[in-house]
N, C-alpha and C positions, 0 to 999 in steps of 0.2 A: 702535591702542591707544596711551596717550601714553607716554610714558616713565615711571621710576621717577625719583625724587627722585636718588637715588643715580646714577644712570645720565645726570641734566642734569648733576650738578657733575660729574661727570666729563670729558665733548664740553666742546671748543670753542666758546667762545658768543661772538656778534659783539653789539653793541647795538642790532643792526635783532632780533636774538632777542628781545628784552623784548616787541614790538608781537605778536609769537608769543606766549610765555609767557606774557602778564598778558593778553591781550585773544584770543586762539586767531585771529588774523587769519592770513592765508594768504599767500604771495605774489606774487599780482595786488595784493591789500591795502596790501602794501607797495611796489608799484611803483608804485603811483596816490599812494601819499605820498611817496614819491620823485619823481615828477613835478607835486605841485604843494609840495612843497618848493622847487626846482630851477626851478622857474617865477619872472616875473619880478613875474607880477601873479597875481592872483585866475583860476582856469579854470571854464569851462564845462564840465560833463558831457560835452560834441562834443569839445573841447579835451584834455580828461584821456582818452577813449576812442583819441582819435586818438594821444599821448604811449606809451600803452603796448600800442597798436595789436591795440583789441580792440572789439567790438562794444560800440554804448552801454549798451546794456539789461547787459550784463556791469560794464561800468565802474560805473554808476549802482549796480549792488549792492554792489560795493566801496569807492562812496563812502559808502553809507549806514552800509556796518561800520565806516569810518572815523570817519564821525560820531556815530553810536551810543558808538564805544570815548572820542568828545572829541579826537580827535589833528583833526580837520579843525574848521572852522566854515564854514555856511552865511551868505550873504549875498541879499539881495533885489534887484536892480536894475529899475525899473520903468522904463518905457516913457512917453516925455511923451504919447503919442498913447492910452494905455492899454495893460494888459496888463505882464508882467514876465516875467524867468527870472531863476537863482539859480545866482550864482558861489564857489567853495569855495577856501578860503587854509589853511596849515597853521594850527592852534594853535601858541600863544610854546610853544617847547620846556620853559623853565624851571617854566611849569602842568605841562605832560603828565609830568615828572620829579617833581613835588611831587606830583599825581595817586597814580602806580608807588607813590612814595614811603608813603604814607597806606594803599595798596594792599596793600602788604608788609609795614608795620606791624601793619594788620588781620588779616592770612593767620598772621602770627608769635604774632600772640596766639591765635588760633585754634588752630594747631599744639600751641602752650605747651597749649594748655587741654586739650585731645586727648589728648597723652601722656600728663598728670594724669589723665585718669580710665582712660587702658587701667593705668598702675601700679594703682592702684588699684583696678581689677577684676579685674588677675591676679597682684597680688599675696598671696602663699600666707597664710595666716593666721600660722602659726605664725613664719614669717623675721617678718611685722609685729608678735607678740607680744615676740621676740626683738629689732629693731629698738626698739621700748617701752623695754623693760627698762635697754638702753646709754643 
């Protein structure tokens, strides 16, 4: 069960939390972005498995929630002989921060919107007749 709102601002949050918090990534998730962070080039799925020393078929799932969430991107390299595979680089941080950013904008106004109508569905009649009045 996730926590309550009240309960995150309280704990210690580090900023690999955000890749948690706005996108429920896990951390295999985070260690395979930690390892092509931390990398000098682009990696292959053998590459990133071997990094966080876990079966492909395991890695490949956590790159997909990386690319899903936008923190990675895919690339194509083809083969002059024919044929290809596809090597995965971080996303510019400063996207994935404007992303979060737009992200919590959105949540915020939702939030805002939320509170307005529980006021307003339990707000008592009479306190809002008396509110009226002042």
């Amino acid at each position: 069960m996730p926590d309550s709102m009240s309960e995150q601002l309280q704990r210690d949050m580090e900023c690999e939390g955000l890749l948690e918090c706005f996108h429920g990534l896990k951390q295999l998730d985070k260690d395979c972005y930690q390892a092509l962070v931390s990398a000098d080039e682009a990696l292959t799925i053998d590459e990133v498995a071997e990094r966080v020393d876990r079966e492909r078929s395991t890695a490949y799932r956590a790159v997909q929630r990386l690319l899903k969430a936008g923190f990675i991107q895919k690339e194509q390299i083809n083969y002059e002989q024919g044929g290809y595979y596809h090597v995965y680089r971080p996303t510019d941080p400063s996207q994935i921060a404007d992303d979060m950013q737009r992200m919590l904008n959105d949540w915020y106004a939702k939030m805002g919107q939320l509170i307005g109508e529980f006021e307003e569905k339990y707000d008592r009649p009479e306190r809002a007749a008396a509110t009226a009045e002042n």
